[in-house]
C-alpha positions as CSV (number, residue, x, y, z in Angstrom):
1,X,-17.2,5.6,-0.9
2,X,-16.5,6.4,2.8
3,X,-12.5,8.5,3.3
4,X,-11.7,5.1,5.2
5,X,-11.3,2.9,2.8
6,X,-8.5,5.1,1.3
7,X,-7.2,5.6,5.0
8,X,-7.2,2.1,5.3
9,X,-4.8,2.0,2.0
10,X,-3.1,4.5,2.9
11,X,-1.8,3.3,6.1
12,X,-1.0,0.0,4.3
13,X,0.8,1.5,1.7
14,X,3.1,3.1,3.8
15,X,3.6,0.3,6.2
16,X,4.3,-2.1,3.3
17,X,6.7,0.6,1.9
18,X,8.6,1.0,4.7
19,X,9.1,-3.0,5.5
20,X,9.9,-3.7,1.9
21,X,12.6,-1.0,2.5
22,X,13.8,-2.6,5.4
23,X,13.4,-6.1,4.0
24,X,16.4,-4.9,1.4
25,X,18.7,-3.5,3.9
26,X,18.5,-7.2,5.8
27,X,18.5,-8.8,2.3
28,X,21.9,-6.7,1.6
29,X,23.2,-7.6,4.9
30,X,22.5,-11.5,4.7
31,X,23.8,-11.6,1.5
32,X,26.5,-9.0,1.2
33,X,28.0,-9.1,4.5
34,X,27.0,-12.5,5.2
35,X,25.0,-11.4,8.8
36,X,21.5,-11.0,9.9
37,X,20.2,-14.3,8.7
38,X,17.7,-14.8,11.8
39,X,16.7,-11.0,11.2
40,X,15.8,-11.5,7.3
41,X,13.4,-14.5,8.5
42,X,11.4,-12.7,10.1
43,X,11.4,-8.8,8.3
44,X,10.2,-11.4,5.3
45,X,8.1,-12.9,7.0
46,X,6.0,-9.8,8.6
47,X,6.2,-8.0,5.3
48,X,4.5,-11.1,3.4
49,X,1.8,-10.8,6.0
50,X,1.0,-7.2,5.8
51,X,1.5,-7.3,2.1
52,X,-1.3,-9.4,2.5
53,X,-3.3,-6.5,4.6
54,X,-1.9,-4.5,1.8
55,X,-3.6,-6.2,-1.7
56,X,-6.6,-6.6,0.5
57,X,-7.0,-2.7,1.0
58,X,-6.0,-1.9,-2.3
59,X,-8.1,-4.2,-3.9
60,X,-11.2,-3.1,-2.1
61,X,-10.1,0.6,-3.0
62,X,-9.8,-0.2,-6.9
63,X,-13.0,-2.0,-6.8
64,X,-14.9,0.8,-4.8
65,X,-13.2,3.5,-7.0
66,X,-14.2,1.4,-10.2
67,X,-10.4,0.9,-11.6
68,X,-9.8,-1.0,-14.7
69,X,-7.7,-4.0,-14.6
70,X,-4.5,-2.9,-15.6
71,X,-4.2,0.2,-12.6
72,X,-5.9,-2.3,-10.2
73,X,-2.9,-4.7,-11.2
74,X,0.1,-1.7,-11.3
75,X,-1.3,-0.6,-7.4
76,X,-0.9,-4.1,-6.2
77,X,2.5,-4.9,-7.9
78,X,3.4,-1.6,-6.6
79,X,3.8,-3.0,-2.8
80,X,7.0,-5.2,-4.4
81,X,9.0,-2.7,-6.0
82,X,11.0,-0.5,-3.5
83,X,9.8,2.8,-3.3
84,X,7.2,2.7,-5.8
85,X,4.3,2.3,-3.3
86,X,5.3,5.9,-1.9
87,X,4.5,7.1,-5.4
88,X,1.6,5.6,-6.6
89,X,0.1,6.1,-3.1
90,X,0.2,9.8,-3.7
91,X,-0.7,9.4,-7.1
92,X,-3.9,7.0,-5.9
93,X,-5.2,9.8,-3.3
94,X,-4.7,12.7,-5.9
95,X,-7.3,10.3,-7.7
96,X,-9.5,9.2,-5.1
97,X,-10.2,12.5,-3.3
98,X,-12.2,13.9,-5.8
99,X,-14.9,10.3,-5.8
100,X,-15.1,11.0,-1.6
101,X,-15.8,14.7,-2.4
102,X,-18.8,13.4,-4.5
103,X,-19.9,10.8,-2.2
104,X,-20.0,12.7,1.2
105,X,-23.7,14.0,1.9
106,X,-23.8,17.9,1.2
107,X,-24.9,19.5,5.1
108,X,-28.5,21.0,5.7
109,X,-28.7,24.4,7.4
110,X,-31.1,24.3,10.0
């Protein structure tokens, strides 16, 4: 498995992270102080699309890294549940550097 696949997921995870965080501060301010309805339209609307990008990424990781089912499932729910993607992102590379230890070609000495 080449380090950019997990790069790619990486920078996904964060990214989705980060708008789903933002998505709730709009969503509290639409709906709590009754402002920012324009705003929410469109923070949704970009995070659905790089969610997208996100299950994408993860999926290819989890099928690259062999996952069963049930992780492949908990890493792509884990891009709609605030904050969680911060964890299992760590908790993903902790995993996956070892398999792109393995895989990388040892260097000759010439």
């Amino acid at each position: 498995m080449k380090s950019s696949v997990l790069t790619r997921y990486r920078v996904m995870a964060y990214v989705t992270a980060v708008m789903l965080l933002i998505l709730c501060a709009c969503m509290v301010a639409k709906y709590g102080f009754d402002t920012g309805k324009d705003l929410t339209l469109v923070v949704s609307q970009v995070h659905g699309v790089l969610y997208i990008i996100y299950l994408i990424f993860a999926f290819d990781l989890g099928s690259k890294a062999k996952w069963p089912f049930g992780k492949l499932l908990w890493v792509l729910l884990s891009g709609t549940i605030p904050t969680a993607a911060f964890f299992v992102e760590r908790k993903v590379v902790r995993e996956v550097q070892p398999l792109l230890a393995d895989a990388s070609p040892a260097l000759s000495k010439a």
